[in-house]
N, C-alpha and C positions, 0 to 999 in steps of 0.2 A: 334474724330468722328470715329467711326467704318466704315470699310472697304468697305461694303456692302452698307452703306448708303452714304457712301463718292459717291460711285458710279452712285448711284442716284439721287443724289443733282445734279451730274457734268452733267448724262442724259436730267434733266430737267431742267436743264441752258441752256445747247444747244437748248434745242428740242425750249422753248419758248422764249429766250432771244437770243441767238446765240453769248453771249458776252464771252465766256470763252476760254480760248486758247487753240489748241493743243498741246498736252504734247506725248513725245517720251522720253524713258529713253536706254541708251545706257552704258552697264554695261559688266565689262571684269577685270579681273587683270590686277596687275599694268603693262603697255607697253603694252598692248595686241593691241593699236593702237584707243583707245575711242577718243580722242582729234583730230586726223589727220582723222577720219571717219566724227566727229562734223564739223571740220570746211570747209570740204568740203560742209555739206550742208549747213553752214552760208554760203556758196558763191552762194548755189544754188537758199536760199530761198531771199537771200540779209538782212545784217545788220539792216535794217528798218524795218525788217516782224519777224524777230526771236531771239529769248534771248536763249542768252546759259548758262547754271549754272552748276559749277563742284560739285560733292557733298563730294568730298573730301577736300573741304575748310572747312567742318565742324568736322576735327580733334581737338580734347580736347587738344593736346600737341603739341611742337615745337618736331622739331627733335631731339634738344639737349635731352629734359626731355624724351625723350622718349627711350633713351639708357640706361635708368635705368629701365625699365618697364619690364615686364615678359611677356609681347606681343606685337606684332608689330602694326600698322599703317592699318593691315587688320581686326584687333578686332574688333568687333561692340564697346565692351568699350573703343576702341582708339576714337572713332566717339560720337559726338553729336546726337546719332541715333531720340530721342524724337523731339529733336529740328528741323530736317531733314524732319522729318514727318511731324511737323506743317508748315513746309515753302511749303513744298509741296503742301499742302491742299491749302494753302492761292494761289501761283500761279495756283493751277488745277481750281481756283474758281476766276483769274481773279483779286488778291492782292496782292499791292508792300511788297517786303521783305527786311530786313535789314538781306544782308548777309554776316556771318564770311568770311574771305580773309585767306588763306596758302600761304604763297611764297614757291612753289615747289625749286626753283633754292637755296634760302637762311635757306629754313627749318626754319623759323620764321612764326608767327600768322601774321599778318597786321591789317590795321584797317579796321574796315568793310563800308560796299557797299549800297547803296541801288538799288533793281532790281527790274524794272516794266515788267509783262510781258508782251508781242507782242500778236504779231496774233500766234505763234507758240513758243512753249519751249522745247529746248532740255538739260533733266539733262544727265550728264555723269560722270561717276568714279568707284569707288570700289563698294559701297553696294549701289545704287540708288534703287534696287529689295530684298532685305533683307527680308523685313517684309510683310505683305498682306496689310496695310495700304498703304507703299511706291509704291507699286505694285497698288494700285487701282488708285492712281492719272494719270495713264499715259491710251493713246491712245493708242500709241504703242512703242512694246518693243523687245528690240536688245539686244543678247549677244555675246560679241566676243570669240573666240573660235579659235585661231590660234594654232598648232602644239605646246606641249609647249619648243622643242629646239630652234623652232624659237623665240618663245616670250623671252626666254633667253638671248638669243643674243639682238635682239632688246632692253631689259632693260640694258645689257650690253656695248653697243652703245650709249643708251640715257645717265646714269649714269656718265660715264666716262666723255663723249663728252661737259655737262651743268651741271652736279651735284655734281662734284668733286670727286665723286669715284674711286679708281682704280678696277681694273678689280678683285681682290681677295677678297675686300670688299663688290663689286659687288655679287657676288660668293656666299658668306657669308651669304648675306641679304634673297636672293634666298632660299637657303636650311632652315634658322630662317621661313623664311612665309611659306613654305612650306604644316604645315600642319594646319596653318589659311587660307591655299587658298583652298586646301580642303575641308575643312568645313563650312566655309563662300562665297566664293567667286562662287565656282564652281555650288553650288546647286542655285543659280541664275537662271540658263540657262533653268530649269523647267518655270520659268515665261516669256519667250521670245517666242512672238512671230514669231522674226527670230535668228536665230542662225548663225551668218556668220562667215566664216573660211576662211582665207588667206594659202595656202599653196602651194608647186610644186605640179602639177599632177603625181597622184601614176604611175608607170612603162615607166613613160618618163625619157628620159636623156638628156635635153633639155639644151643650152651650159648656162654657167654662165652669170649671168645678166640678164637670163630670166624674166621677171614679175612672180610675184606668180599669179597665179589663185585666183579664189576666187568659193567657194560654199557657197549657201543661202539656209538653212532647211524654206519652206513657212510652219507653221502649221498651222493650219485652225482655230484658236484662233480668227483671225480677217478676213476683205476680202480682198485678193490681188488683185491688176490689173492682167486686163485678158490679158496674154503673147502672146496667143497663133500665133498672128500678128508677132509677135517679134523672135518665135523660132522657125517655123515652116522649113523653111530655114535652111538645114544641113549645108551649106557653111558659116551659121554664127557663131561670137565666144563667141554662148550662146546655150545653151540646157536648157530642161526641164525633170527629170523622176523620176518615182514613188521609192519611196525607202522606209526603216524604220529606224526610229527616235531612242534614245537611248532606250526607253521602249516599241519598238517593233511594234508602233503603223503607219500606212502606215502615209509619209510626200511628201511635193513635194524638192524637187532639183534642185535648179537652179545653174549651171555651165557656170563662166563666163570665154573662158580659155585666160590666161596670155601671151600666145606663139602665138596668132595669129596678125597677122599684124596690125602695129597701123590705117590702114585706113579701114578696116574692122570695127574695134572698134568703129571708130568717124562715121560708116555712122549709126551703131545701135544705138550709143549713141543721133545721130540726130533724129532717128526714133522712141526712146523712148519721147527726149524732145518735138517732134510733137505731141506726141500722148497727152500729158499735154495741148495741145493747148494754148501754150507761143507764144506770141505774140514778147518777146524779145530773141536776141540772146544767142545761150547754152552757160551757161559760161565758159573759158575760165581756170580758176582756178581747176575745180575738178579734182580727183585725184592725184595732188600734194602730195608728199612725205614728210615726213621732211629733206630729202635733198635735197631738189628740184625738185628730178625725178619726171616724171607721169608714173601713172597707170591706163590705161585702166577699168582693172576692177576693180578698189578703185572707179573710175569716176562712170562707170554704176554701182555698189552698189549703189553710192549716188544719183544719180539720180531713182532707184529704191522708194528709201526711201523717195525721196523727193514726188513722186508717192502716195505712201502711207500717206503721211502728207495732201496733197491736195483733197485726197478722205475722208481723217477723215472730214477735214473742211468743 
């Protein structure tokens, strides 16, 4: 189905039936933190309300076959891209899938899944934004965009820590995708309607073990919650201001920062959960680390997003 009219099938599902899910795609190189962003908001929206689907289980190769290849695992021809697209369509329209299975930890295929969608779907991985087709099934779209020494380390860390790498093979793999992230990966970020970056704030020196911050590019692609409630308040550790995006074009900025006290955080974090008019307690789980730590602003990112999920629906 073409792209354009994928879109308006999906408008006119909504508008007269109201049966179709929302869809959020959350798209980043590999470690840039898609999975650890996801499952915060499975905790946010709860396991009952929301399907989560990796799209990188839709690799044509094991890891073994794939060290004979002439590109890596960020290629579209590493990827089932066709098949991707039709899975896509089917859950943007409210249709179970039978989907490929990747064991990340074993670099084996598995056997496949069947996945029904929820009230909400979020895809996440390498190329979920690739094509204008993949890009039209979604509501709304997220690219991750972390510093890439930090994203280094971080795959560096995962790798070693679950993957079996050592740290020079790690190294290795890095430099080989290098310039498949380039080309593939990076020009994603055009179809994102947020751009969110985890990094230290520029000319702080702020002690180690600080939280990174986080900044959110809002572009006006879709409609965001109105902050203004939220950051009006210099004492809080969130601002709002106008700035320009990579093509020059004015965006907004939302800076959540890292180095402010963790009970600062939880009183905004309460005051965003209010403003959803939840009736159950904020959960407890968001911004978890993969190693346990929390993060403040991993937390109020997902509870942004979850914002955004609730206004699509």
């Amino acid at each position: 189905m073409p792209h354009k009219l994928l879109r308006m099938h999906r408008t006119e599902a909504r508008r007269y039936s109201g049966t179709r899910p929302v869809m959020i795609a959350i798209a980043g190189d590999s470690a840039a933190g898609k999975t650890t962003l996801t499952r915060g908001l499975v905790e946010a929206l709860g396991p009952d309300r929301m399907t989560a689907v990796c799209v990188d289980d839709y690799h044509r190769y094991d890891r073994q076959e794939r060290k004979g290849l002439p590109f890596t695992a960020l290629h579209p021809d590493c990827n089932y891209v066709d098949i991707t697209e039709q899975h896509l369509q089917l859950l943007a329209t409210g249709h179970p899938i039978l989907k490929p299975v990747y064991d990340h930890d074993t670099g084996q295929l598995a056997r496949p899944e069947l996945v029904t969608p929820k009230e909400f779907v979020v895809i996440e991985g390498l190329l979920p934004l690739h094509t204008k087709l993949e890009a039209a099934c979604f509501d709304v779209t997220v690219y991750l965009n972390p510093p890439e020494e930090i994203r280094r380390e971080w795959k560096i860390k995962r790798d070693t820590a679950r993957r079996g790498y050592t740290r020079e093979q790690v190294l290795a793999e890095l430099e080989r995708r290098e310039p498949e992230s380039e080309e593939f990966i990076r020009p994603q970020r055009r179809h994102a309607d947020i751009v969110v970056r985890f990094a230290p704030v520029a000319d702080r020196h702020d002690p180690p073990g600080t939280p990174l911050s986080a900044e959110l590019l809002l572009r006006p692609t879709i409609r965001h919650p109105n902050l203004s409630g939220l950051v009006a308040d210099p004492g809080r550790p969130m601002h709002l201001k106008l700035t320009r995006d990579e093509d020059g074009r004015p965006v907004d900025a939302l800076h959540i920062h890292g180095y402010a006290p963790r009970e600062d955080s939880r009183v905004l974090e309460k005051a965003i959960w209010e403003n959803l008019s939840e009736d159950a307690e904020l959960p407890e789980r968001l911004g978890i680390l993969d190693d346990g730590r929390r993060s403040e602003p991993l937390a109020i990112t997902q509870l942004l997003l979850y914002h955004l999920l609730e206004a699509a629906r």
